[in-house]
C-alpha positions, 0 to 999 in steps of 0.5 A: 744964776748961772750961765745957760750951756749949749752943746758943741759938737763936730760933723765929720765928713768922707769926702771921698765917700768911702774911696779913700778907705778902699782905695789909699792902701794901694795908691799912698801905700798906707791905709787912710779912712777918709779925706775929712771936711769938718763943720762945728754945730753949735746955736743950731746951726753948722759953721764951716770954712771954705773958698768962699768963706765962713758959711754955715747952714742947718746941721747936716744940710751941707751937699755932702748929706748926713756926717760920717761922725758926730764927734762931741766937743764939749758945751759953751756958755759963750753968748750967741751976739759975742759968738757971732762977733768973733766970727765975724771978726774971722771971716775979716781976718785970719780966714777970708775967702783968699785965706784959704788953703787945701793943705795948710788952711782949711775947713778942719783949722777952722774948725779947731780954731772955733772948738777951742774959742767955744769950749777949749777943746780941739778937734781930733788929732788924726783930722788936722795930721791928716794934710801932713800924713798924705804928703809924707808919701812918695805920692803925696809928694809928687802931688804937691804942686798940683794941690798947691795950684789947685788950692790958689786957682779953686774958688771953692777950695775943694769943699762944695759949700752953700753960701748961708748967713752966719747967724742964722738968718741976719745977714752981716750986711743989709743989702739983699741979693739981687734975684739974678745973683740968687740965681747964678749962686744956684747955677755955680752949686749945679755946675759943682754937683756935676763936677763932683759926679763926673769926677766920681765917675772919672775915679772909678772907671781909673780904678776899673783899669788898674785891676784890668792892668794887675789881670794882664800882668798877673797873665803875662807873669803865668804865661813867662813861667810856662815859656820858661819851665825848661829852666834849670832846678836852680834857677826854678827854686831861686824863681820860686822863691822870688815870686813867694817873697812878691805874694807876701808883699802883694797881699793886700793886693786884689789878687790875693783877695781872690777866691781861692775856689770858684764861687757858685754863680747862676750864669745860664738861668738867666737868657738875657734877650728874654728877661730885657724884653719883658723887663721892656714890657712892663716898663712901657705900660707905666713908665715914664721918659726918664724910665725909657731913657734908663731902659735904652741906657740898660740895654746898652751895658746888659745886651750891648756890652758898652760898660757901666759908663752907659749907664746915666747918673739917674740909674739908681733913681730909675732902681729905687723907684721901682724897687721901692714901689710895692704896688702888687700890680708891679709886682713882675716889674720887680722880679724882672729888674731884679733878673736882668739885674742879676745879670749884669752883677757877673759883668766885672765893672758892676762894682761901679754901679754899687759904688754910686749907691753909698749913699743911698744904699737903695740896694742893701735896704730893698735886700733887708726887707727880704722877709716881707716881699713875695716869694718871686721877688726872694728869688729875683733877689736871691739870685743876684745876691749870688751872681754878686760873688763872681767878682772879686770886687762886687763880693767884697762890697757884699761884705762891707762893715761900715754902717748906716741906719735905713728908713723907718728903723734905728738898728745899724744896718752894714752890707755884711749883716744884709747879705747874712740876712739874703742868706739864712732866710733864703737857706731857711725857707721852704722853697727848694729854689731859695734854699739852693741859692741860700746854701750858694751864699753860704758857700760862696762866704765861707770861700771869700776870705782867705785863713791867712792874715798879714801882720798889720791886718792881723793888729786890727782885729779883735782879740783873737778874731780870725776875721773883723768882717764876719766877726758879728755874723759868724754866729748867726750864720752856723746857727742857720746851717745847724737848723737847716741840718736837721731836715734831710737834704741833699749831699750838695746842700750838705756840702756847701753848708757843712763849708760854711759851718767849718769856716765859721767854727774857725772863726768864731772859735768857741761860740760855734763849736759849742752851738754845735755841741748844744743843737747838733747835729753830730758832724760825723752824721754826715760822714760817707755821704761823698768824699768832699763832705768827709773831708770837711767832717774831720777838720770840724771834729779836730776844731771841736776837740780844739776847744775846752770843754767840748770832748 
């Protein structure tokens, strides 16, 4: 009879939550995914090494929610008493609470060690090069000793974990905890959570005064070069030619990630006072405290101007629950919070708002659902979608392609392909208010990024692809502004979209050319409408020509 298998597999974790991603380019100088904490799944439970020890708990219930990753392993006919014995043994050994090291010994070591007594397999490579690549860098370096300190003093070892029985409910020992050790254990895991969430917040304002900093200089740079225009032709080209070579080099930067056109933004539809105070209104007919306290703190960032900060860590709670009550009584509830939202998104550190929502994504999942809410709302809604790309920052969250699944579908969800949603139904409805917000968006993508390409972010694209982003939705998008041409419209609409349209030909460069070609209309149908359409209708005819088969 042979032995009974069981599945191993790995849960990988962002720690960062997605910050490292955004963010390890600018600060180590070299693009880093994530910051990785590891747990093995096996025997239906998920084994993990931190400051307090090996612990484990159910699969995925660790504080960091649901895994990034689920990396399979392999299978074990290893017994489950022998496994627990060699565990055991570790937890005595080689990986006791003191043994633990931010850098050099780890959850992801522990991890590896495991995998390979299970099933001979280690965990990816990346995972355990991940200490040595970081401390590599300049920066790296200079955070050594403090990771170092951080690592000897921390009682958890920079991982928040609970503390659960090896095996699954036998404790290694047979005294049971006292009620008050229970309880303190509680009160440790509280004091970490806010820790985590003050240290969040902390990372985020810094990253606010970074971009602020690179604005002041980029102005004072603008401002040198006009006090300086008396300059010799010499020393103008040699400048010029000084300043080419730091845009090169700078253009990963978030300067070069600017638009370069404004985007179509609804700034004086919106009278702040007003919507607040409706807003106000309906919340005190059924609201509760918590509601009035995220009132009186809303108030603070959209009419007082105080910033994000203002905003308490049950914000997005205070969103959801409205967002997410579909009483048709609640009805102008939604459409106000939805219009005072659409004013804060203009403020430039809304970003820190959207990036509490990562996890949740309560936002984009309430924006999937465009489709089946009432029209009011598909303004509302439409609207701050637009607002979102007056910023360079809040735009490119609009565009992120990590993915997740929502509530009550298996379909991969990302914010580019909501944001295409917002966008083809608003551009294809018949309420002129929700076309012209849906032609804006179409715009407003078409301007986002930029033709030119560096060489290392060229090496990470597909084959040929122009742009990894828009690379699942391009089409999809042409296909709505081709069925929005074939009504009549206005030269604006027609402008805004006939950008979009060449934009995506661009970037998918066979597909939407030949819809082109099969639905139509011909572009040059379009040409003595104004002068800015006509100059968009040649370069679209140059692309058709361009490809194979479509003279």
């Amino acid at each position: 009879m042979e032995d009974e298998t069981i599945a191993v597999c790995l849960h990988i974790y962002d720690m960062t939550r997605g910050m490292a991603q955004l963010m390890s380019a600018a600060i180590l100088g070299k693009q880093i995914d994530g910051i990785w904490h590891t747990g093995v799944v096996v025997y239906g439970r998920e084994y993990f090494f931190g400051g307090q020890g090996i612990a484990s708990c159910l699969p995925g219930e660790t504080i960091l929610g649901q895994p990034n990753q689920i990396h399979p392993l392999g299978v074990t006919q290893i017994p489950f008493a022998i496994f627990v014995d060699y565990v055991q043994g570790l937890a005595d050994s080689t990986f006791r609470p003191d043994a633990y090291h931010l850098l050099r010994h780890n959850c992801n070591n522990f991890s590896n060690e495991l995998a390979q007594f299970l099933c001979g397999n280690s965990i990816p490579q990346h995972i355990l090069d991940l200490p040595t690549e970081v401390l590599s860098t300049p920066f790296g370096q200079s955070l050594q000793p403090l990771l170092n300190s951080l690592s000897a003093s921390s009682s958890q070892g920079g991982i928040p974990v609970l503390p659960l029985d090896l095996d699954g409910g036998r404790r290694s020992v047979n005294r049971a905890p006292s009620p008050g050790a229970v309880a303190l254990e509680r009160a440790i895991e509280d004091a970490r959570r806010d820790s985590l969430k003050l240290e969040e917040r902390r990372n985020t304002i810094l990253e606010k005064v970074e971009k602020l900093e690179k604005k002041k200089a980029k102005k004072q740079l603008q401002q040198e070069r006009q006090s300086s225009s008396s300059t010799s032709a010499s020393e103008k080209k040699m400048a010029d030619a000084s300043e080419a070579n730091t845009a090169r080099e700078g253009s990963e930067e978030e300067n070069s990630k600017a638009p370069r056109e404004p985007p179509i933004v609804f700034k004086d539809l919106i009278d702040i006072r007003k919507e607040y105070e409706s807003l106000a209104e309906c919340i005190a007919k059924v609201g509760q405290d918590d509601d009035h306290q995220s009132m009186a703190e809303l108030k603070q960032y959209v009419i007082d101007d105080e910033g994000s900060w203002a905003l308490g860590d049950n914000f997005l709670l205070f969103i959801a629950k409205w967002l997410n009550d579909d009483k048709p009584c609640n009805d102008r509830l939604r459409v106000q919070l939805l219009t005072v939202l659409a004013s804060a998104a203009l403020k430039d550190d809304v970003i820190l708002i959207l990036h509490q929502d990562r996890r949740d994504h309560v936002l984009m999942n309430y924006a999937h659902n465009i489709d089946r809410l009432p029209m009011s709302e598909q303004e509302a809604l439409a609207l701050f979608m637009c607002n979102l790309f007056e910023n360079g920052s809040s735009s490119e969250w609009l565009l992120y392609i990590s993915e997740w699944t929502a509530p009550h579908t298996t379909l991969p969800l990302s914010n580019i392909r909501v944001t295409t949603k917002v966008a083809v139904t608003a551009l294809l409805s018949d309420n002129p208010l929700l076309q012209d917000r849906g032609s804006a968006i179409i715009y407003n993508l078409a301007i986002k990024e930029k033709m030119e390409r560096t060489r290392d972010f060229a090496e990470l694209m597909p084959r040929g692809a122009l742009s990894k982003v828009f690379d699942d939705v391009a089409t999809e998008l042409a296909m709505a502004i081709l069925q929005f041409f074939s009504t009549e419209h206005g030269e604006e609409h027609i402008f805004r979209c006939m950008k979009g349209l060449l934009r995506f030909a661009y970037i998918a460069h066979s597909e939407v050319p030949a819809l082109i070609k099969m639905i139509g209309p011909d572009p040059t149908q379009f040409k003595g409408m104004s002068a800015r359409i006509d100059e968009l209708v040649e370069p679209l005819l140059d692309r058709l020509r361009s490809v194979r088969g479509m003279d």
